[in-house]
PAGU-292491 format. One record per residue: residue number from 1; x negated, y, z of N, C-alpha, C in turn. Coordinates in Angstrom, 2 decimals. Layout:
N
+-----+---------+---------+---------+---------+---------+---------+---------+---------+---------+
:  nr :      nx :      ny :      nz :     cax :     cay :     caz :      cx :      cy :      cz :
+-----+---------+---------+---------+---------+---------+---------+---------+---------+---------+
: NUM :       X :       Y :       Z :       X :       Y :       Z :       X :       Y :       Z :
...
+-----+---------+---------+---------+---------+---------+---------+---------+---------+---------+
// end
This chain:
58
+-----+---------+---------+---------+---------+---------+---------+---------+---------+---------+
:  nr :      nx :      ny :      nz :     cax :     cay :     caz :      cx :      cy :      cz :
+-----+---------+---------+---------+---------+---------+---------+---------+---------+---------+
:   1 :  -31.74 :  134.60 :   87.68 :  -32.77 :  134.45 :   86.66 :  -34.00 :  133.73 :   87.20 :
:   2 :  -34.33 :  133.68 :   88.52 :  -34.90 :  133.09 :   89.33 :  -35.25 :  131.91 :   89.03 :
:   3 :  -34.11 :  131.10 :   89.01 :  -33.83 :  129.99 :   88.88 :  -34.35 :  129.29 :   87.46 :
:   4 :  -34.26 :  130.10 :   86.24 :  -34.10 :  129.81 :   85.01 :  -36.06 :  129.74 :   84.63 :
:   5 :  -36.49 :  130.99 :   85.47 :  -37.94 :  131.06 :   85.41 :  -38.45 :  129.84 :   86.52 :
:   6 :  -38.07 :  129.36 :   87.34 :  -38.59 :  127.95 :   87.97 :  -38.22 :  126.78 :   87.31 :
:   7 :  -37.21 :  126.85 :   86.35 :  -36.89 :  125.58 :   85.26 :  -37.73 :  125.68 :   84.46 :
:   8 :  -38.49 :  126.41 :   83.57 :  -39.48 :  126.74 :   82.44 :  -41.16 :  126.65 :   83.57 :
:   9 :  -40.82 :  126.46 :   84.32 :  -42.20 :  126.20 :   84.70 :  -42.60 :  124.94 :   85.23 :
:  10 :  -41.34 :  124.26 :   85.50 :  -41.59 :  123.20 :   85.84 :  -41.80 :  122.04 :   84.47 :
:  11 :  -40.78 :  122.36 :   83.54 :  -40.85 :  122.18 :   82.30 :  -42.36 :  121.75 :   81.75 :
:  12 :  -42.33 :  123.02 :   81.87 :  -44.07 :  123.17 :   81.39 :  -45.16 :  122.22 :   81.89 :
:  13 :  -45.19 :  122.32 :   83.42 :  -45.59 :  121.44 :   84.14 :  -45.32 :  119.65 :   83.72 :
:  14 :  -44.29 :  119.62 :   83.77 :  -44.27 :  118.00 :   82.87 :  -44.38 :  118.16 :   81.64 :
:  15 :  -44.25 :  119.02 :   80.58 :  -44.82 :  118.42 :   79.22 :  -47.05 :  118.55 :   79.52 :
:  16 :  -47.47 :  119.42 :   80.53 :  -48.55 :  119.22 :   80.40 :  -49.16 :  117.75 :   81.27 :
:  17 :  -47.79 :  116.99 :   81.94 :  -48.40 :  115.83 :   83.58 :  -48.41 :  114.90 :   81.76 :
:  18 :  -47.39 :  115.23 :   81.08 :  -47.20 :  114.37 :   79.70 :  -48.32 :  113.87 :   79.03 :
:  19 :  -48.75 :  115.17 :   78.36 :  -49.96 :  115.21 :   77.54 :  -51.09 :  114.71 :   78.19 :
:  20 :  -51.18 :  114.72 :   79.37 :  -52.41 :  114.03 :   80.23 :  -52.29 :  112.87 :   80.42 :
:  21 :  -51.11 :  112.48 :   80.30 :  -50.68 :  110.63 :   80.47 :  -50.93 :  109.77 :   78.78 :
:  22 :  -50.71 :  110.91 :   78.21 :  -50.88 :  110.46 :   76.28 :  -52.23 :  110.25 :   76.22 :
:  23 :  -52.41 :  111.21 :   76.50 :  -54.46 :  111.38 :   76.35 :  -55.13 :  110.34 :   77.06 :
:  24 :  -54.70 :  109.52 :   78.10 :  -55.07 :  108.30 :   78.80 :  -54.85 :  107.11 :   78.72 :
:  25 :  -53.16 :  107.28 :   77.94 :  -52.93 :  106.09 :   77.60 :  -53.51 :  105.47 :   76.60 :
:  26 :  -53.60 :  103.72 :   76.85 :  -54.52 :  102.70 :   75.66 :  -53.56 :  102.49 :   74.97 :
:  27 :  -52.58 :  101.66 :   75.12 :  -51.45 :  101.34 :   74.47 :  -50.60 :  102.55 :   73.53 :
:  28 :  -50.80 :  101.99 :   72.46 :  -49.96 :  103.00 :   71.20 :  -48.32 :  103.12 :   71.32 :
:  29 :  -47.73 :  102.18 :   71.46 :  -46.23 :  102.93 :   71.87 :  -46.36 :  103.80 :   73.28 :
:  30 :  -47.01 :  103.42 :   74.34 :  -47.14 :  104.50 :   75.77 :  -47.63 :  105.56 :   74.74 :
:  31 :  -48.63 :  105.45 :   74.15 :  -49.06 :  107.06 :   73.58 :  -48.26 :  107.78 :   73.03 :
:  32 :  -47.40 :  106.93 :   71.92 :  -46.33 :  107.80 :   71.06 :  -45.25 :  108.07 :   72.17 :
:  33 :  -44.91 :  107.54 :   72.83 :  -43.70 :  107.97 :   73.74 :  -44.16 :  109.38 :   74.70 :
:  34 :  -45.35 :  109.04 :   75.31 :  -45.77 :  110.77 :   76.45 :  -46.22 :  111.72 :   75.14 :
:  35 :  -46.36 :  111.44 :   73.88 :  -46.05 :  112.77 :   73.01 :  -45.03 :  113.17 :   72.67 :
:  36 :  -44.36 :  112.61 :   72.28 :  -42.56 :  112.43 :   72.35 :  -41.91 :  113.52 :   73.67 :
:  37 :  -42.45 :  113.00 :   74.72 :  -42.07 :  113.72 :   76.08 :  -42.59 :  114.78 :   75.87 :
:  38 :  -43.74 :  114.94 :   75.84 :  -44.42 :  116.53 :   75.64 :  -43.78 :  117.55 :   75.12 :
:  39 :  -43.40 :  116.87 :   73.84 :  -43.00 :  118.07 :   72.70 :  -41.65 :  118.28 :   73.11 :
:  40 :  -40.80 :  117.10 :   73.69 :  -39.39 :  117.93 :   74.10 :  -39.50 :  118.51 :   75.08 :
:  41 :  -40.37 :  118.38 :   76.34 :  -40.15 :  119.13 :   77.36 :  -40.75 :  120.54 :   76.97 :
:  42 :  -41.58 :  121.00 :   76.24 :  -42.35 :  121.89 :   75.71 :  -41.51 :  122.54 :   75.04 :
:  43 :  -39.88 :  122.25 :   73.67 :  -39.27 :  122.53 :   73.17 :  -38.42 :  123.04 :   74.22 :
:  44 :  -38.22 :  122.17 :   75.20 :  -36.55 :  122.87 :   76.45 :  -37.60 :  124.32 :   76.58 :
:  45 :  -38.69 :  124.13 :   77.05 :  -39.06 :  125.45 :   77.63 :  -38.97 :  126.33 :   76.91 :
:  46 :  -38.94 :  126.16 :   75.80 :  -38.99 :  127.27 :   75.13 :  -37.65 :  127.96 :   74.70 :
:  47 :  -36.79 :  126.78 :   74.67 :  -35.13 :  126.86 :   74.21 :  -34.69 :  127.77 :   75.79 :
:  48 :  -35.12 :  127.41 :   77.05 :  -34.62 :  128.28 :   77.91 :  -35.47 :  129.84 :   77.96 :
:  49 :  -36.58 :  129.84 :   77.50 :  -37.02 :  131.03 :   77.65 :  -36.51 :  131.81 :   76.91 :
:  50 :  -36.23 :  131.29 :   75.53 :  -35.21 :  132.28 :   74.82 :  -34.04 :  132.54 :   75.11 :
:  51 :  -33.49 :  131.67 :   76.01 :  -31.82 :  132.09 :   76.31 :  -32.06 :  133.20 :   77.63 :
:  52 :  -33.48 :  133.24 :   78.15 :  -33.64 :  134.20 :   79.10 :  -33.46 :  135.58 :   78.52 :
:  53 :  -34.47 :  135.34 :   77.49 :  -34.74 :  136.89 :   76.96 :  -33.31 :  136.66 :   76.40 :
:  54 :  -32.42 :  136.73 :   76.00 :  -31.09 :  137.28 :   75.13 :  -30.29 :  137.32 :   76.37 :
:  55 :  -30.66 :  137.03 :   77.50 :  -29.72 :  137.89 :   78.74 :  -30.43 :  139.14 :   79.19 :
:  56 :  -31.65 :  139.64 :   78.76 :  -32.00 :  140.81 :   78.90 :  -33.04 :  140.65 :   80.38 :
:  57 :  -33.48 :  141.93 :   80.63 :  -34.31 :  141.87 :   81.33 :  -33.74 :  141.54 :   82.83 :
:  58 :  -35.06 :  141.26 :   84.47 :  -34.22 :  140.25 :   85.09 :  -33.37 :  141.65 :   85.67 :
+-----+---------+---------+---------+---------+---------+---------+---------+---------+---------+
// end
């Protein structure tokens, strides 16, 4: 389970390196694309945190 809680954090970690690259970028397709990234890497995390909790506690 170890493992599954260092995937969701790293996760996390790039949808937020994301949102900091959106927020900087000038160019409008770079912008729409690191929001794009955000929200899926932000979605996996969350898609694995739930498959954590339905294996129960660690």
């Amino acid at each position: 389970m170890k493992d599954f809680h260092t995937s969701v954090e790293k996760l996390r970690r790039d949808a937020a390196d994301a949102a900091v690259i959106r927020d900087l970028a000038t160019d409008r397709v770079k912008r729409e694309m690191y929001d794009k990234l955000n929200i899926h890497f932000s979605r996996l995390a969350d898609e694995v945190e739930q498959a954590i909790r339905s294996f129960g506690p660690d």
